[in-house]
C-alpha positions in Angstrom: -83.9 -3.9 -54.1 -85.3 -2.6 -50.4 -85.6 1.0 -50.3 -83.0 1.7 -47.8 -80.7 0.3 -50.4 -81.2 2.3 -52.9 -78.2 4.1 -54.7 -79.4 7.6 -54.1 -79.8 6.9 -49.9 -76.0 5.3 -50.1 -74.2 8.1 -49.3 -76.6 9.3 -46.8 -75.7 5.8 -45.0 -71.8 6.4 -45.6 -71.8 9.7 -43.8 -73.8 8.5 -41.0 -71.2 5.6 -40.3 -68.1 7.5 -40.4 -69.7 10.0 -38.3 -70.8 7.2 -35.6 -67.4 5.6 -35.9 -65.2 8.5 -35.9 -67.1 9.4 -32.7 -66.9 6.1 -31.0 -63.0 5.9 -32.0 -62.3 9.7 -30.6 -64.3 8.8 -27.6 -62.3 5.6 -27.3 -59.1 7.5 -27.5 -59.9 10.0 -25.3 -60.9 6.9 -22.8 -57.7 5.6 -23.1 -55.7 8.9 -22.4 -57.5 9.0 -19.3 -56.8 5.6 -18.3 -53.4 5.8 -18.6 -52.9 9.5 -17.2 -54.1 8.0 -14.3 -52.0 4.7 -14.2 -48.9 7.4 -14.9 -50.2 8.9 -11.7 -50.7 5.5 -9.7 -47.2 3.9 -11.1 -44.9 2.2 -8.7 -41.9 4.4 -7.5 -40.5 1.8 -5.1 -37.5 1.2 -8.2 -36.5 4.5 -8.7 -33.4 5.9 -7.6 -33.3 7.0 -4.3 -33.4 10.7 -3.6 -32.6 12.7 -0.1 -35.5 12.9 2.5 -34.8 16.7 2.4 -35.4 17.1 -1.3 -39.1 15.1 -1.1 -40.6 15.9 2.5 -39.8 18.1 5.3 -40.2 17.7 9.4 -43.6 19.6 9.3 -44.6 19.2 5.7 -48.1 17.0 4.6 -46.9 14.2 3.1 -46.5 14.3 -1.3 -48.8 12.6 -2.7 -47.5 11.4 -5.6 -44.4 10.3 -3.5 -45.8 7.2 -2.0 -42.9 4.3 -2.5 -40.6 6.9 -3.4 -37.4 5.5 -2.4 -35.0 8.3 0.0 -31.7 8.3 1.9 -31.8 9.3 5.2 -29.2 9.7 7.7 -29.3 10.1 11.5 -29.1 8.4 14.9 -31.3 5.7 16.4 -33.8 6.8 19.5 -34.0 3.5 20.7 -36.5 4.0 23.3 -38.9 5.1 21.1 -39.1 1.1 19.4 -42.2 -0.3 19.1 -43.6 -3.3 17.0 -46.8 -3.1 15.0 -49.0 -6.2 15.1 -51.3 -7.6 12.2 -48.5 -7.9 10.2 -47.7 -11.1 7.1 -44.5 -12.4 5.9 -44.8 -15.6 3.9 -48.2 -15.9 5.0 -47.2 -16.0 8.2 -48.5 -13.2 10.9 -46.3 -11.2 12.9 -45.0 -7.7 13.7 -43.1 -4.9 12.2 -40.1 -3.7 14.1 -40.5 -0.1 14.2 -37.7 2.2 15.1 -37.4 6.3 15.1 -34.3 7.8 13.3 -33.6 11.5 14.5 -32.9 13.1 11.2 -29.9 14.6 11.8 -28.7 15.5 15.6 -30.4 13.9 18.2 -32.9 16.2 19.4 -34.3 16.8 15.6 -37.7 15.5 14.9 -37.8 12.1 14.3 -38.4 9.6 11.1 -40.1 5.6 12.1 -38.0 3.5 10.3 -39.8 0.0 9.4 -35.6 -1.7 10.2 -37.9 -5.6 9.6 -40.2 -8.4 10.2 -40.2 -10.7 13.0 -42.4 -13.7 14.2 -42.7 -12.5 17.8 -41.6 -9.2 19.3 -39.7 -11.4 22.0 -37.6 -13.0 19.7 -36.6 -9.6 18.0 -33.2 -8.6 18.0 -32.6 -5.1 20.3 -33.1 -1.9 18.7 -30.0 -0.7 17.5 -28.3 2.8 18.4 -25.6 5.4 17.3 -25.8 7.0 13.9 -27.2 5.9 10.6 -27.7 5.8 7.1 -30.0 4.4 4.9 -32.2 3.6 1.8 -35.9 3.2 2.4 -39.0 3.1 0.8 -41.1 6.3 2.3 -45.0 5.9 3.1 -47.6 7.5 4.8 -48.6 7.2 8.0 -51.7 4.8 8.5 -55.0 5.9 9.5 -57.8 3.0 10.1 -58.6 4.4 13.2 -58.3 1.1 15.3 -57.7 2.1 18.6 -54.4 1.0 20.7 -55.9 -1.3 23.6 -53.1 -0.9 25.8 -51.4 2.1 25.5 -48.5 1.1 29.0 -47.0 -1.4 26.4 -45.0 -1.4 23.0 -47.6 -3.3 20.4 -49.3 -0.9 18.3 -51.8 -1.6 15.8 -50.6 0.6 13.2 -47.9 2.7 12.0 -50.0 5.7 13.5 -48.5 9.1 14.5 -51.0 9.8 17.6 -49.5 6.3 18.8 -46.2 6.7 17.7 -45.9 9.9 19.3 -46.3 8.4 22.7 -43.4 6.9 22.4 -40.7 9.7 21.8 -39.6 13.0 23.2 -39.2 14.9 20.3 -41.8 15.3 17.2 -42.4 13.2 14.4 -42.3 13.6 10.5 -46.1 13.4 9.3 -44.4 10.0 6.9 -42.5 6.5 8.0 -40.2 4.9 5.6 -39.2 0.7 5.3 -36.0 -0.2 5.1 -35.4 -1.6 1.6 -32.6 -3.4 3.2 -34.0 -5.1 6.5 -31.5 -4.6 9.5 -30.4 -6.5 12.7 -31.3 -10.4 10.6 -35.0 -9.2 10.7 -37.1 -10.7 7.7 -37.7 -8.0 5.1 -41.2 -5.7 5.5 -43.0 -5.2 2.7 -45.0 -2.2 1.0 -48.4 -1.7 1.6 -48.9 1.3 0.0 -48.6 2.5 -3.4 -49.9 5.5 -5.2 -53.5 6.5 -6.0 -54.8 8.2 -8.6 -56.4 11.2 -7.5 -60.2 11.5 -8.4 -59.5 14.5 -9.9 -56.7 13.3 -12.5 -56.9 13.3 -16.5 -61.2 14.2 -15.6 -61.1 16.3 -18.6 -60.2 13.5 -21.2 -62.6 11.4 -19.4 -65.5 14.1 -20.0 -63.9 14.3 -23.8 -64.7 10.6 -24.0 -68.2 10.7 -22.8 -68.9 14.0 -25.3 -68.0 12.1 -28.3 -69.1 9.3 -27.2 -72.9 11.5 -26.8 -72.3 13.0 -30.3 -72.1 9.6 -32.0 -75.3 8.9 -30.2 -76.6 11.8 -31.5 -75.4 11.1 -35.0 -76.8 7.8 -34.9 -80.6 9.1 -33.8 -80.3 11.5 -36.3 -79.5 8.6 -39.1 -82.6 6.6 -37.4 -84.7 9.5 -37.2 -84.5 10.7 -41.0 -84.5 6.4 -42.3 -87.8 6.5 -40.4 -89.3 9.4 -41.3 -88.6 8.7 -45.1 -89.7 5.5 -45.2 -93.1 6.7 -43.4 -93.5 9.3 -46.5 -93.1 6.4 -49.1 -95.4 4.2 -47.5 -97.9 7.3 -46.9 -97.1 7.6 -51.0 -97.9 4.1 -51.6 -100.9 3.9 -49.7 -102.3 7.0 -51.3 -101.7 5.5 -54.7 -101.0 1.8 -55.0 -101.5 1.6 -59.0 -99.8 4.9 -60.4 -101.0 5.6 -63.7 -97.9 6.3 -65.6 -97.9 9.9 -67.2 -98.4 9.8 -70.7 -95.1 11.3 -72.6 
């Protein structure tokens, strides 16, 4: 029978599995935790009821985080001057524009909302931006940031949904957000999300650390297992070497 087979050493063996697997099945679980503490973080709002703008973001607040999709009602009135379309976007694989319009949010002098009312091929063809009051379900988003500059600032083409562009564009200030119209308006094609939430760096970091811990103690375990299997089969060999032909002890 080898050595490491022995009766006595099977116990040794025993322990030194369910220490390795218990490690590797807590790290796994704490590994998992963290995955989906994140994915909780990062799930799709866009099919949630809708809530009031008021209750998720204010004129002058930084935009929530975790609010990204989140649909909201918002009522007001049209300031159609301030339309503009937003190139570079698809529809159906097809490029074209956003029609981007702001919503005063509330009275007419209140700061303003860019509502995404639609797609449409060419800005030409788009129907005119609408006016009066308003109420409507939308998808609410942040406002983009990929710091491509506006060529031609004397015309109404942007190349984002930016609020140092948008901002040209209107008389009054702007919410730090922009929401599309889950509902497109005036026959425009529908716009679709391009955001979604992210997972902070930051999120469920201490199950992922708890992961990597047990995962280092089974390690651990393991070396020690290696360490003493090597170290007793050096002292047998040493044993054997010193004496290949015991003389057995007379009784």
């Amino acid at each position: 029978m080898p050595r490491l087979l022995q009766p006595r050493l099977l116990g040794a063996h025993l322990l030194a599995l369910v220490l390795v697997a218990t490690a590797g099945l807590l790290g796994y679980w704490q590994y998992d935790s963290w995955q989906e503490r994140r994915a909780a973080e990062a799930a799709d709002l866009s099919d949630l009821e809708p809530e009031p703008l008021v209750d998720v973001l204010g004129p002058d607040d930084p935009f929530p985080a975790d609010k990204v999709g989140q649909p909201v009602e918002v009522g007001g009135t049209w300031v159609p001057t301030g339309t503009v379309y937003v190139s570079g976007r698809e529809h159906d694989g097809q490029d074209g524009y956003w029609a981007v319009t702001p919503m005063a949010v509330g009275d007419s002098d209140a700061p303003a909302l860019p509502i995404v009312r639609g797609w449409v091929a060419d800005p030409e063809a788009a129907p005119a931006p609408p006016t009066g009051p308003v109420e409507l379900v939308a998808w609410l988003q942040p406002t983009q940031g990929t710091n491509e500059a506006d060529s031609d600032r004397s015309d109404d083409i942007l190349p984002q949904v930016r609020t140092a562009d948008l901002i040209q564009h209107v008389d009054q200030d702007l919410y730090g957000a922009y929401a599309v119209a889950i509902e497109p308006l005036d026959g425009l094609e529908p716009a679709t999300l391009e955001q979604l939430p992210d997972a902070g760096t930051f999120t469920a970091l201490k199950n992922f650390l708890y992961a990597i811990e047990w995962w280092i103690f089974g390690a651990f375990a393991a070396f020690i297992w290696w360490r003493w299997v090597r170290d007793l089969t050096l002292q047998e060999d040493e044993a054997e070497d010193a004496d290949p032909h015991p003389v057995p002890s007379e009784p």
